[in-house]
Structure formats: C-alpha cells, structure tokens
Backbone as CSV, one residue per row, in Angstrom:
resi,resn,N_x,N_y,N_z,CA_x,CA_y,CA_z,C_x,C_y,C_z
1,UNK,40.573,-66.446,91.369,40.400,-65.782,92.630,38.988,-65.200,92.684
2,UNK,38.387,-65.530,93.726,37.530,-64.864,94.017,36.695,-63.508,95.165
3,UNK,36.544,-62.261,95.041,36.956,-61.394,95.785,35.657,-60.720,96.281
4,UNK,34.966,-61.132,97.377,34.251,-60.370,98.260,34.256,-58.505,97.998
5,UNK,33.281,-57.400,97.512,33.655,-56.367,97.796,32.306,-55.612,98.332
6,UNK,32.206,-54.909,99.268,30.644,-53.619,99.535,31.442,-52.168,98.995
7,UNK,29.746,-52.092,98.385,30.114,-50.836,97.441,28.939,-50.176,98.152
8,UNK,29.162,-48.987,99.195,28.451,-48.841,99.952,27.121,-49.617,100.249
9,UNK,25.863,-49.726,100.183,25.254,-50.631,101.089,24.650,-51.770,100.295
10,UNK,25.963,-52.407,98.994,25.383,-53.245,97.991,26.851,-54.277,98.003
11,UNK,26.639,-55.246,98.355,27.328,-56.071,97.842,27.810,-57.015,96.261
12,UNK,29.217,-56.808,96.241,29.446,-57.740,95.188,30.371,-58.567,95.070
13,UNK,30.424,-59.493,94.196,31.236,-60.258,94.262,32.122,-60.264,92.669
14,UNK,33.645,-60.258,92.411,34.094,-60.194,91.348,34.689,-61.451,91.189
15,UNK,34.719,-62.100,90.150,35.069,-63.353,89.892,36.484,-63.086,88.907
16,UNK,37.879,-63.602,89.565,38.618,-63.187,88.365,38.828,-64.525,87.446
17,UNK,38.792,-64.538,86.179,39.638,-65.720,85.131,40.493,-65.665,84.735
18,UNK,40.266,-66.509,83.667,41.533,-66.898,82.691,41.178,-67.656,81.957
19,UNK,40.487,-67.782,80.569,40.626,-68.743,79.692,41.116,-68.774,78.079
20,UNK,41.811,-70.067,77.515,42.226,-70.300,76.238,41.485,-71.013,75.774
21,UNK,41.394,-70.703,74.102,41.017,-71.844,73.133,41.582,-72.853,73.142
22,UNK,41.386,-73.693,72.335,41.464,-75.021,72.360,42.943,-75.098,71.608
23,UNK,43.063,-74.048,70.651,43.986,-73.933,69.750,45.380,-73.121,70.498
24,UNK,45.115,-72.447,71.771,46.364,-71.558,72.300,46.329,-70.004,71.471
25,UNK,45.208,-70.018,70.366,45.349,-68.856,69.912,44.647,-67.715,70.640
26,UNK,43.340,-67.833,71.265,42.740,-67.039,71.942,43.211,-67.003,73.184
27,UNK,43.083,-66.113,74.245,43.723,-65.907,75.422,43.185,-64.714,76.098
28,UNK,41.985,-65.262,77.038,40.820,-64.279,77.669,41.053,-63.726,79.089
29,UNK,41.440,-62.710,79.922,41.596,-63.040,81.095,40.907,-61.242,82.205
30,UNK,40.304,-61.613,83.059,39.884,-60.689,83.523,38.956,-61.031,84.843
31,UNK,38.067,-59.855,84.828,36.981,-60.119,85.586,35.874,-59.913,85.832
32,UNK,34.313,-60.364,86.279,33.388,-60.209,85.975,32.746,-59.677,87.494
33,UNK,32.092,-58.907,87.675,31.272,-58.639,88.853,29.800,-58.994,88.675
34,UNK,29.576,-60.071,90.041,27.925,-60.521,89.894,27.789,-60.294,91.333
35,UNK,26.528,-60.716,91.173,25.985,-60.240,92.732,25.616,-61.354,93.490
36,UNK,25.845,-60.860,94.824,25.754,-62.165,95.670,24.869,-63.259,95.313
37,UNK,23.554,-62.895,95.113,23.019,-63.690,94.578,23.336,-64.626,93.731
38,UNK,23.813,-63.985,92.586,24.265,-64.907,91.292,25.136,-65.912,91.515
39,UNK,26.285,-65.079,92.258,27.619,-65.906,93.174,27.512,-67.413,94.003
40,UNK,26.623,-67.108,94.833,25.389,-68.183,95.716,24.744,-69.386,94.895
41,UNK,23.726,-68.451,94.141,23.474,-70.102,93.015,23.971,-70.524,92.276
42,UNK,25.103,-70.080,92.103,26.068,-70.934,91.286,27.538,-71.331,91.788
43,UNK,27.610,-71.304,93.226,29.107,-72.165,94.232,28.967,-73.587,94.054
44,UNK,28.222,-73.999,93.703,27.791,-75.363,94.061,28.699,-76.071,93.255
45,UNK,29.476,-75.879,92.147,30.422,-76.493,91.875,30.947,-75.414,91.105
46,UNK,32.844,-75.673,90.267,33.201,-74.591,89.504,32.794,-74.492,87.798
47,UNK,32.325,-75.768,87.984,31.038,-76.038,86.477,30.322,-74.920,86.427
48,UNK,29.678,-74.588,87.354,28.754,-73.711,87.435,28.979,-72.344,87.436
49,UNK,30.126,-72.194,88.712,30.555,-71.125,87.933,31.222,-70.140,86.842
50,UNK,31.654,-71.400,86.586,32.506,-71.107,84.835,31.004,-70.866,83.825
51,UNK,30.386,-71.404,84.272,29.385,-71.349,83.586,28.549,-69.821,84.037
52,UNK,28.620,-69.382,84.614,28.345,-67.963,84.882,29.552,-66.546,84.172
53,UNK,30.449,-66.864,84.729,31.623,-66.269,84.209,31.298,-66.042,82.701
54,UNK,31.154,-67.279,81.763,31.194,-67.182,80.400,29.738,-66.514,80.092
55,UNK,28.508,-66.531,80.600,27.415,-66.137,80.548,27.772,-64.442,80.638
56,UNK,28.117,-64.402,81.704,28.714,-62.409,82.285,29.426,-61.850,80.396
57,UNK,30.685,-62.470,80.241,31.229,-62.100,79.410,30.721,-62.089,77.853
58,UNK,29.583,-63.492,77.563,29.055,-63.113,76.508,28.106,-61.928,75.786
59,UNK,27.164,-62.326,77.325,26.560,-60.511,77.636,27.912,-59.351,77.151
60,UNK,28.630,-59.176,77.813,29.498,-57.886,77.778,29.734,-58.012,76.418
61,UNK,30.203,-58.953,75.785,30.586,-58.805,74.034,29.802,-58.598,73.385
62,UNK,28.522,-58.872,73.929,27.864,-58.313,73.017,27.075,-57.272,72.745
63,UNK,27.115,-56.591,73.997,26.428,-55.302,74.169,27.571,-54.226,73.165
64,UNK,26.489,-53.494,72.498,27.159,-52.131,71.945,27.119,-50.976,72.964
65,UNK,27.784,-49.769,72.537,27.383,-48.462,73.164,26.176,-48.190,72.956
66,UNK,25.721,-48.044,71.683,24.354,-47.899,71.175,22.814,-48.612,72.449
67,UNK,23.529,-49.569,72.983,22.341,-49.981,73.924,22.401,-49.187,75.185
C-alpha cells in the first residue's frame, strides 16, 4: 500500500511492505517514509521501488543512536 500524507506544508509519501528470505526464516514488514520526490523517480516500475524501500531500510539498520 501506498499512502499519500501532508505534514503541514511538506509532503510525504509512506510506502508500506512486506518482505521474506529466501529461506521463510526472516520476515520484514513495515514502513518507510520518502518524499515526493524520491516516490516520483522511482514509480516507474515496482523494481524500482522495491528498490528504494530496501535502500530506506538499509539506511535505518544501520544508523546507531550515536549518529
């Protein structure tokens, strides 16, 4: 699903997922907020945006508090 939101005079867009390993052991599911922009250059197919999605989330894993 994908969900249109304005956060007073800023738009965003939240992308929700869902993905498994290959194995059924991992099991990822949530959601990522990007900005229209990001959203935009990457509709062009869901390649692309899966390919954003996983980009959002690798960022997030890997950021500490410390940053």
């Amino acid at each position: 699903m994908i969900e249109y939101q304005i956060n007073s005079t800023r738009y965003e867009v939240r992308i929700d997922f869902r993905a498994i390993d290959e194995y059924g052991q991992i099991n990822l599911h949530g959601y990522v907020p990007v900005t229209m922009q990001e959203f935009f250059a990457n509709s062009s197919s869901m390649d692309s945006l899966a390919g954003l999605v996983e980009q959002k989330v690798n960022e997030r894993l890997s950021t500490t508090d410390a940053e």
